[in-house]
MARDOZA-736943 format. One record per atom (N, C-alpha, C, O, CB): residue in three letters; x, y, z. Coordinates in steps of 0.2 Angstrom, whole numbers, padded with zeros to 4 digits, always signed. Glycine has a CB too. Layout:
BEGIN
ALAXYZ
...
This chain:
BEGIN
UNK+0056-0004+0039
UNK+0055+0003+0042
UNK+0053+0008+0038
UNK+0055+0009+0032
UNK+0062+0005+0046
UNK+0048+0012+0041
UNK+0046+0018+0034
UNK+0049+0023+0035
UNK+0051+0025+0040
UNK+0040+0020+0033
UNK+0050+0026+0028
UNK+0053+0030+0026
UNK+0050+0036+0022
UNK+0049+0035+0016
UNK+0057+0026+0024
UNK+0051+0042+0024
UNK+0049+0048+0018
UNK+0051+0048+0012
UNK+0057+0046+0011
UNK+0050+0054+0019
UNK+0046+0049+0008
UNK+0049+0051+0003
UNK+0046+0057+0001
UNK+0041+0059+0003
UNK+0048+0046-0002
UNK+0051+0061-0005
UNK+0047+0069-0005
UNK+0045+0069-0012
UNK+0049+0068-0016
UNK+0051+0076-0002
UNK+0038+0072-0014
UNK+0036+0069-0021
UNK+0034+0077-0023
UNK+0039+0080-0024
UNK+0029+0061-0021
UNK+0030+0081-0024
UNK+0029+0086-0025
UNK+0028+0093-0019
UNK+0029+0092-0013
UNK+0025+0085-0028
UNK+0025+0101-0024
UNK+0021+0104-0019
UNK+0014+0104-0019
UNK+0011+0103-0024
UNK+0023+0110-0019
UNK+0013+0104-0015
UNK+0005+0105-0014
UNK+0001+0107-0020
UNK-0003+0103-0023
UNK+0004+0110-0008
UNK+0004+0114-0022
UNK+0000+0118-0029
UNK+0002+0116-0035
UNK+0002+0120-0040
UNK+0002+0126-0029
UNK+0004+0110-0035
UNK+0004+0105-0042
UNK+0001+0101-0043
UNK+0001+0097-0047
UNK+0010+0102-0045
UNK-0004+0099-0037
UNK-0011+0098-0037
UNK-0016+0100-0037
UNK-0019+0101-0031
UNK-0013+0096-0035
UNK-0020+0100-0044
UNK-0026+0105-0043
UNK-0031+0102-0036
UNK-0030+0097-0034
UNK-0032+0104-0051
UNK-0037+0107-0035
UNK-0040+0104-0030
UNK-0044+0100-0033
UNK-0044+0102-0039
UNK-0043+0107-0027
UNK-0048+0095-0033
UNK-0051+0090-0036
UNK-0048+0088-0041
UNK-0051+0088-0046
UNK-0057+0091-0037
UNK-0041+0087-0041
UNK-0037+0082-0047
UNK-0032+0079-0045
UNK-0030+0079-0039
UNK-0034+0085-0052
UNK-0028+0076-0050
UNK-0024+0069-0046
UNK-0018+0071-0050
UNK-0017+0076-0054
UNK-0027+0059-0048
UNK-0013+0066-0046
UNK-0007+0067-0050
UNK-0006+0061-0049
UNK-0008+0058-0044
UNK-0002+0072-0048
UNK-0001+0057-0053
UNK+0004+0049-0052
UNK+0011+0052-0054
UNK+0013+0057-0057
UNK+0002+0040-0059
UNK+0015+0047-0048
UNK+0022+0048-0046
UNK+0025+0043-0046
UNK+0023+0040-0042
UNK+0023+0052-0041
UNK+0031+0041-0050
UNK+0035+0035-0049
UNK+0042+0037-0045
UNK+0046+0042-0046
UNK+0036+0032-0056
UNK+0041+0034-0041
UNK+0048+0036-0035
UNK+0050+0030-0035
UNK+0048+0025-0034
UNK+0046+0039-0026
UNK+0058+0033-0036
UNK+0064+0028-0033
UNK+0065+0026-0026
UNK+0066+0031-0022
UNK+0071+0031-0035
UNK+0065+0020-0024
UNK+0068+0018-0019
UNK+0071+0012-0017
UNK+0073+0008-0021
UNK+0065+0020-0017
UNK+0072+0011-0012
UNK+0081+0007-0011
UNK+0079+0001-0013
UNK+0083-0004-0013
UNK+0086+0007-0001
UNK+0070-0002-0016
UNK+0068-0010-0018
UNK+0065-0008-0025
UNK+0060-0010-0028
UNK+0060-0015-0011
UNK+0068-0003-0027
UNK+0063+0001-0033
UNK+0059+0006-0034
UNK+0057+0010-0030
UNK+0059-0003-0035
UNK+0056+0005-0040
UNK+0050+0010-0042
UNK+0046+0008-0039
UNK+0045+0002-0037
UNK+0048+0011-0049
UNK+0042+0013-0037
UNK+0034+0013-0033
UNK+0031+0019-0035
UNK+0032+0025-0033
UNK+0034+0013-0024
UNK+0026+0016-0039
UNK+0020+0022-0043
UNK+0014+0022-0037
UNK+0011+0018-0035
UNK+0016+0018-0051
UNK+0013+0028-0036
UNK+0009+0031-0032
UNK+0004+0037-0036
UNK+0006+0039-0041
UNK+0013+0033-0027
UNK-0001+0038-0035
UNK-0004+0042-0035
UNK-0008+0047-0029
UNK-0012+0044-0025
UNK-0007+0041-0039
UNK-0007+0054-0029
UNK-0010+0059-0024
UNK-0014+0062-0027
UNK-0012+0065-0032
UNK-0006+0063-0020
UNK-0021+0062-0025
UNK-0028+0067-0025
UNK-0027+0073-0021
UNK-0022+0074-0017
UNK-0034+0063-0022
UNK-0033+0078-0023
UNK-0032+0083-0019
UNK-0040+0085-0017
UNK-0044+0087-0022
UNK-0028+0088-0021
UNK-0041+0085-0011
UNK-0050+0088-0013
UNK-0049+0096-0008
UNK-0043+0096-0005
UNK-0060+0081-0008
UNK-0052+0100-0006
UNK-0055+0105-0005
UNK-0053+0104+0002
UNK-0050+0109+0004
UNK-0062+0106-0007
UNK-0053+0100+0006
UNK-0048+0096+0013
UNK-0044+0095+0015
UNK-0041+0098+0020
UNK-0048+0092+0014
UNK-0041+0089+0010
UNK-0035+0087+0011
UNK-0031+0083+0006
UNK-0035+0082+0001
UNK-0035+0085+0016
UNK-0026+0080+0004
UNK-0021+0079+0002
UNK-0020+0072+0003
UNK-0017+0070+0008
UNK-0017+0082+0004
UNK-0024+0064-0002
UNK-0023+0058-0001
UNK-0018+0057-0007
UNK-0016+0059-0012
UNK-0030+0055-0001
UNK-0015+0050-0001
UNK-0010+0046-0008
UNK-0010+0038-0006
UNK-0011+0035-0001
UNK+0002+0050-0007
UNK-0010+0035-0013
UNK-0014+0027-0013
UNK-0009+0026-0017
UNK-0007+0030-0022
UNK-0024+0024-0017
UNK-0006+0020-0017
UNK-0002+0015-0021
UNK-0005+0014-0028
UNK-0010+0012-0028
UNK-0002+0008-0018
UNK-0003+0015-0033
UNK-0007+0015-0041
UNK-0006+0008-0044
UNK-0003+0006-0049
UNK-0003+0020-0046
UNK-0010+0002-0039
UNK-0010-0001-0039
UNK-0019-0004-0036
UNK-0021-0004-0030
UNK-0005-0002-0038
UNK-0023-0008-0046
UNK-0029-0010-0045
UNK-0030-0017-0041
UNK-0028-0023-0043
UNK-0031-0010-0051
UNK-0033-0017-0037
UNK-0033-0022-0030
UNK-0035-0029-0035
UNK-0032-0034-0032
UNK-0040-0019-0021
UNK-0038-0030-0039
UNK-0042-0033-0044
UNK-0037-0039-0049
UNK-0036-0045-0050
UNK-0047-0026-0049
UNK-0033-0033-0052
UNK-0028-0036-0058
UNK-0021-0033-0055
UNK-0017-0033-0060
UNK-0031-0034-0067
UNK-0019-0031-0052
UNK-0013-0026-0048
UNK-0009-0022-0055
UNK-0003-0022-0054
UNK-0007-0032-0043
UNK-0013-0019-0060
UNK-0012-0014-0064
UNK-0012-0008-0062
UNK-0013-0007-0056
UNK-0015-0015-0069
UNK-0010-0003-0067
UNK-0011+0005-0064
UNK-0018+0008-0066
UNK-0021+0009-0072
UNK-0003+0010-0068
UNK-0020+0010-0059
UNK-0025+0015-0062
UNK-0027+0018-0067
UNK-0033+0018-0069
UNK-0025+0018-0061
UNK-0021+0023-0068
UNK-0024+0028-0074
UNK-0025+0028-0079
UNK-0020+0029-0082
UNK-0024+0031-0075
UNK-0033+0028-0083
UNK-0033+0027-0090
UNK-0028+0035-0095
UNK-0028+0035-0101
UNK-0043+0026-0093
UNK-0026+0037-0093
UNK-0020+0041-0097
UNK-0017+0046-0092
UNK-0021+0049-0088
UNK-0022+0043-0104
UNK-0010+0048-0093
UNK-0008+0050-0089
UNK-0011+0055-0082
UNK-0014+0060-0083
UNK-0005+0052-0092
UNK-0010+0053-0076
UNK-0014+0057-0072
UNK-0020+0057-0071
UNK-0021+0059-0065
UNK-0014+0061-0074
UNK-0024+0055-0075
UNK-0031+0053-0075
UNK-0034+0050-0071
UNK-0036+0045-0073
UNK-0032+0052-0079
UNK-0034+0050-0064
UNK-0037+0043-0059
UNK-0045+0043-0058
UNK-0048+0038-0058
UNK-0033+0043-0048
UNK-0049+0049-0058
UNK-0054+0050-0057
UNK-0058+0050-0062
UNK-0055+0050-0068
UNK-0055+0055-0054
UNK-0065+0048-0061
UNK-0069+0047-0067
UNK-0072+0053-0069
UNK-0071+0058-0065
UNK-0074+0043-0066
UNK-0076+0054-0076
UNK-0078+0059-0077
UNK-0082+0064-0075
UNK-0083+0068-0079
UNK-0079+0059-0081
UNK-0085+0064-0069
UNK-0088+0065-0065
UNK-0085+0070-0058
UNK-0088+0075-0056
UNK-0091+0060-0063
UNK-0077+0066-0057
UNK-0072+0067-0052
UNK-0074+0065-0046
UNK-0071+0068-0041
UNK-0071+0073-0052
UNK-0080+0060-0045
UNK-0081+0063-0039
UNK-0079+0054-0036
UNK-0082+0052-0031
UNK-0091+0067-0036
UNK-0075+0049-0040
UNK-0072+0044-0039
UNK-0067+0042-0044
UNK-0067+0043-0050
UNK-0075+0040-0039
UNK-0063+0037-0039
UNK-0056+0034-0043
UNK-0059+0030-0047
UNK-0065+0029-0046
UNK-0051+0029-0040
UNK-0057+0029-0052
UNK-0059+0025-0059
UNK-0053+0017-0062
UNK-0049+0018-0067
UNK-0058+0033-0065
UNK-0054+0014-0062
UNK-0050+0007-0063
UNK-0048+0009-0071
UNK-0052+0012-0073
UNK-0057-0002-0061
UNK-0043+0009-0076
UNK-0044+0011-0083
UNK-0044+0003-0086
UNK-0046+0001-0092
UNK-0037+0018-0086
UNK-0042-0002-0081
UNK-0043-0008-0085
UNK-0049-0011-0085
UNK-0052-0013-0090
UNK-0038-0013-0083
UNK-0053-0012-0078
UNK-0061-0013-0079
UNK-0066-0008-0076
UNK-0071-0010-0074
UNK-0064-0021-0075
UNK-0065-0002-0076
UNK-0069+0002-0075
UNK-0072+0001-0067
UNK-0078+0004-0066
UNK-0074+0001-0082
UNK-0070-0002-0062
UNK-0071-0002-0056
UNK-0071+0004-0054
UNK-0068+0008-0057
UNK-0068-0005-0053
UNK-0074+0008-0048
UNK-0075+0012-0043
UNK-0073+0012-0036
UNK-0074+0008-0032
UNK-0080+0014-0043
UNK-0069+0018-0035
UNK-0067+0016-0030
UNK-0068+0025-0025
UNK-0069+0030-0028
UNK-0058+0013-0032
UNK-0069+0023-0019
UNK-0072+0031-0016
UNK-0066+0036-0015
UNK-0061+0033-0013
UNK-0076+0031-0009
UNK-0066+0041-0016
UNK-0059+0044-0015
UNK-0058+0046-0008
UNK-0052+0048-0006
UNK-0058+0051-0020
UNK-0062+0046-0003
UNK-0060+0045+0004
UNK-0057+0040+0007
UNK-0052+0042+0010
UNK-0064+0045+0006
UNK-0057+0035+0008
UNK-0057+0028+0009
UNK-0054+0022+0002
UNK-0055+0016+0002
UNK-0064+0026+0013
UNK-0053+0025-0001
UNK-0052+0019-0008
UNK-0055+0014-0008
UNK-0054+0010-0012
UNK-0046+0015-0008
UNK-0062+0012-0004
UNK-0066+0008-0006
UNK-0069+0007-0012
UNK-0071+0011-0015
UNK-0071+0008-0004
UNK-0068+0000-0015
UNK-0071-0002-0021
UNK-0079-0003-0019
UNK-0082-0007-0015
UNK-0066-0009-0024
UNK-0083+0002-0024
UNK-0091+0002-0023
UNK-0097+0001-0028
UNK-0103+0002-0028
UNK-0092+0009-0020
UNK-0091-0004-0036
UNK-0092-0007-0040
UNK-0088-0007-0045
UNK-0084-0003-0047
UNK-0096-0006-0041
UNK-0088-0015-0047
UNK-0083-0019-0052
UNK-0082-0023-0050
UNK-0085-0025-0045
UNK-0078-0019-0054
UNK-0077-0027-0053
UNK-0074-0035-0050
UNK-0072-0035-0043
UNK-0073-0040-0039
UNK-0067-0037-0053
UNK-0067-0028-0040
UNK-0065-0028-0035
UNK-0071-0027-0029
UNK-0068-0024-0023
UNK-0060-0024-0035
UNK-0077-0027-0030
UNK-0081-0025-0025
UNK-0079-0026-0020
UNK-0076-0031-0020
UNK-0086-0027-0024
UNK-0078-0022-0013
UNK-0077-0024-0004
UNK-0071-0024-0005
UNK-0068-0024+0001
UNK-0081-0032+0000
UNK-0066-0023-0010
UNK-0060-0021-0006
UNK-0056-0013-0008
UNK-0059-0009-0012
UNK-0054-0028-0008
UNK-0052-0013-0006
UNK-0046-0007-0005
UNK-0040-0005-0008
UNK-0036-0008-0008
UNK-0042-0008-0001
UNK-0040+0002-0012
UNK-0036+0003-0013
UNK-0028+0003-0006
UNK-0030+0001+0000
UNK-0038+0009-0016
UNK-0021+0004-0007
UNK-0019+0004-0002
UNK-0017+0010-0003
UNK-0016+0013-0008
UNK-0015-0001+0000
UNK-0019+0013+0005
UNK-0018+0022+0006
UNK-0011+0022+0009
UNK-0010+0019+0014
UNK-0025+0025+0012
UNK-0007+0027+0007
UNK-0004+0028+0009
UNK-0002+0033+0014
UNK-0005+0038+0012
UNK-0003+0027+0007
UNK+0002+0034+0020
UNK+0002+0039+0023
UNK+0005+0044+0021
UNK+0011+0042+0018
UNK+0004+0037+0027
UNK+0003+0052+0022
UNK+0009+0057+0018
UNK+0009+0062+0023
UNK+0005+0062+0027
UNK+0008+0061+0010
UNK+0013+0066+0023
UNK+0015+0071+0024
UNK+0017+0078+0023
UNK+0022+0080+0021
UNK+0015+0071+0024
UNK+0011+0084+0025
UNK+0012+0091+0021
UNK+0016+0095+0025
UNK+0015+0097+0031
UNK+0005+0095+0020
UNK+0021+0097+0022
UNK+0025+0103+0028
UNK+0028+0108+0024
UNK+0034+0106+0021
UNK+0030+0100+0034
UNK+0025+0115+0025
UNK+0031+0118+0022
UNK+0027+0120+0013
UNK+0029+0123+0008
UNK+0039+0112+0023
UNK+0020+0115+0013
UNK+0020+0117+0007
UNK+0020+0112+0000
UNK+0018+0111-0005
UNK+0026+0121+0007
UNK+0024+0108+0006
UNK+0028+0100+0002
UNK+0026+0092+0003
UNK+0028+0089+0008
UNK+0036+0099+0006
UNK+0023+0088-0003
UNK+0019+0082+0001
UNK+0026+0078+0000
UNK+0031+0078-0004
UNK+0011+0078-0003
UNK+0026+0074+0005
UNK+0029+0067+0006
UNK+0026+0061+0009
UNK+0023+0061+0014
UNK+0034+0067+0011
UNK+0026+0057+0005
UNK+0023+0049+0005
UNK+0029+0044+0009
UNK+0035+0042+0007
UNK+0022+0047-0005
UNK+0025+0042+0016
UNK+0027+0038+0019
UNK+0026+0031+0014
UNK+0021+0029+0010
UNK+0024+0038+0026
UNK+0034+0027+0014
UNK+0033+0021+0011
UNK+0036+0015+0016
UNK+0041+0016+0019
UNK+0037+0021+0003
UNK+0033+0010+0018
UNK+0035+0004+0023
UNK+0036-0002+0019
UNK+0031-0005+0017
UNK+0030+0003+0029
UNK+0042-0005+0018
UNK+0042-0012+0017
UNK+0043-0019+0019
UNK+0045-0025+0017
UNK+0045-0012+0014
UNK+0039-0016+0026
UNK+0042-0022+0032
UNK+0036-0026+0030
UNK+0035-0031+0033
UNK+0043-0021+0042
């Protein structure tokens, strides 16, 4: 069954920057990371679909130097920050996993399901 979790505010995400968050819950830690563009507010599992390592080549850091994509820090794959499509590397044609969240008040929360 899913369940909220409540991870930051909104304004501890720059706009076009990321943040990773390891949250306790009742099967463990679950590292996530949330983006922010000029829109809206995404959150993907921090986990590379390729080698199932973490994203970011150092803290925080999910986008490339450019910002205008996720960045793999173990083989340098790409991934689109809309849709988590991988759109080169090893992982070509697949997915980051997106997670569902929720802004209210100010406040994001990341739906986590482990059915």
């Amino acid at each position: 069954m899913p369940a909220l979790y409540p991870v930051c505010e909104i304004d501890e995400i720059d706009v076009g920057g990321s943040l990773g968050f390891s949250i306790a819950t009742k099967r463990g830690q679950e590292d996530i990371f949330l983006l922010r563009t000029a829109q809206s507010v995404l959150a993907y599992r921090n986990s590379c679909p390729h080698t199932g390592g973490p994203l970011d080549w150092v803290p925080n850091q999910f986008l490339n130097l450019d910002g205008d994509l996720i960045q793999c820090a173990t083989h340098a794959a790409l991934f689109r920050i809309g849709d988590g499509m991988c759109v080169r590397g090893p992982c070509a044609g697949q997915r980051l996993q997106a997670l569902r969240l929720d802004v209210s008040d100010g406040f994001v929360s990341v739906e986590l399901d482990f059915d």
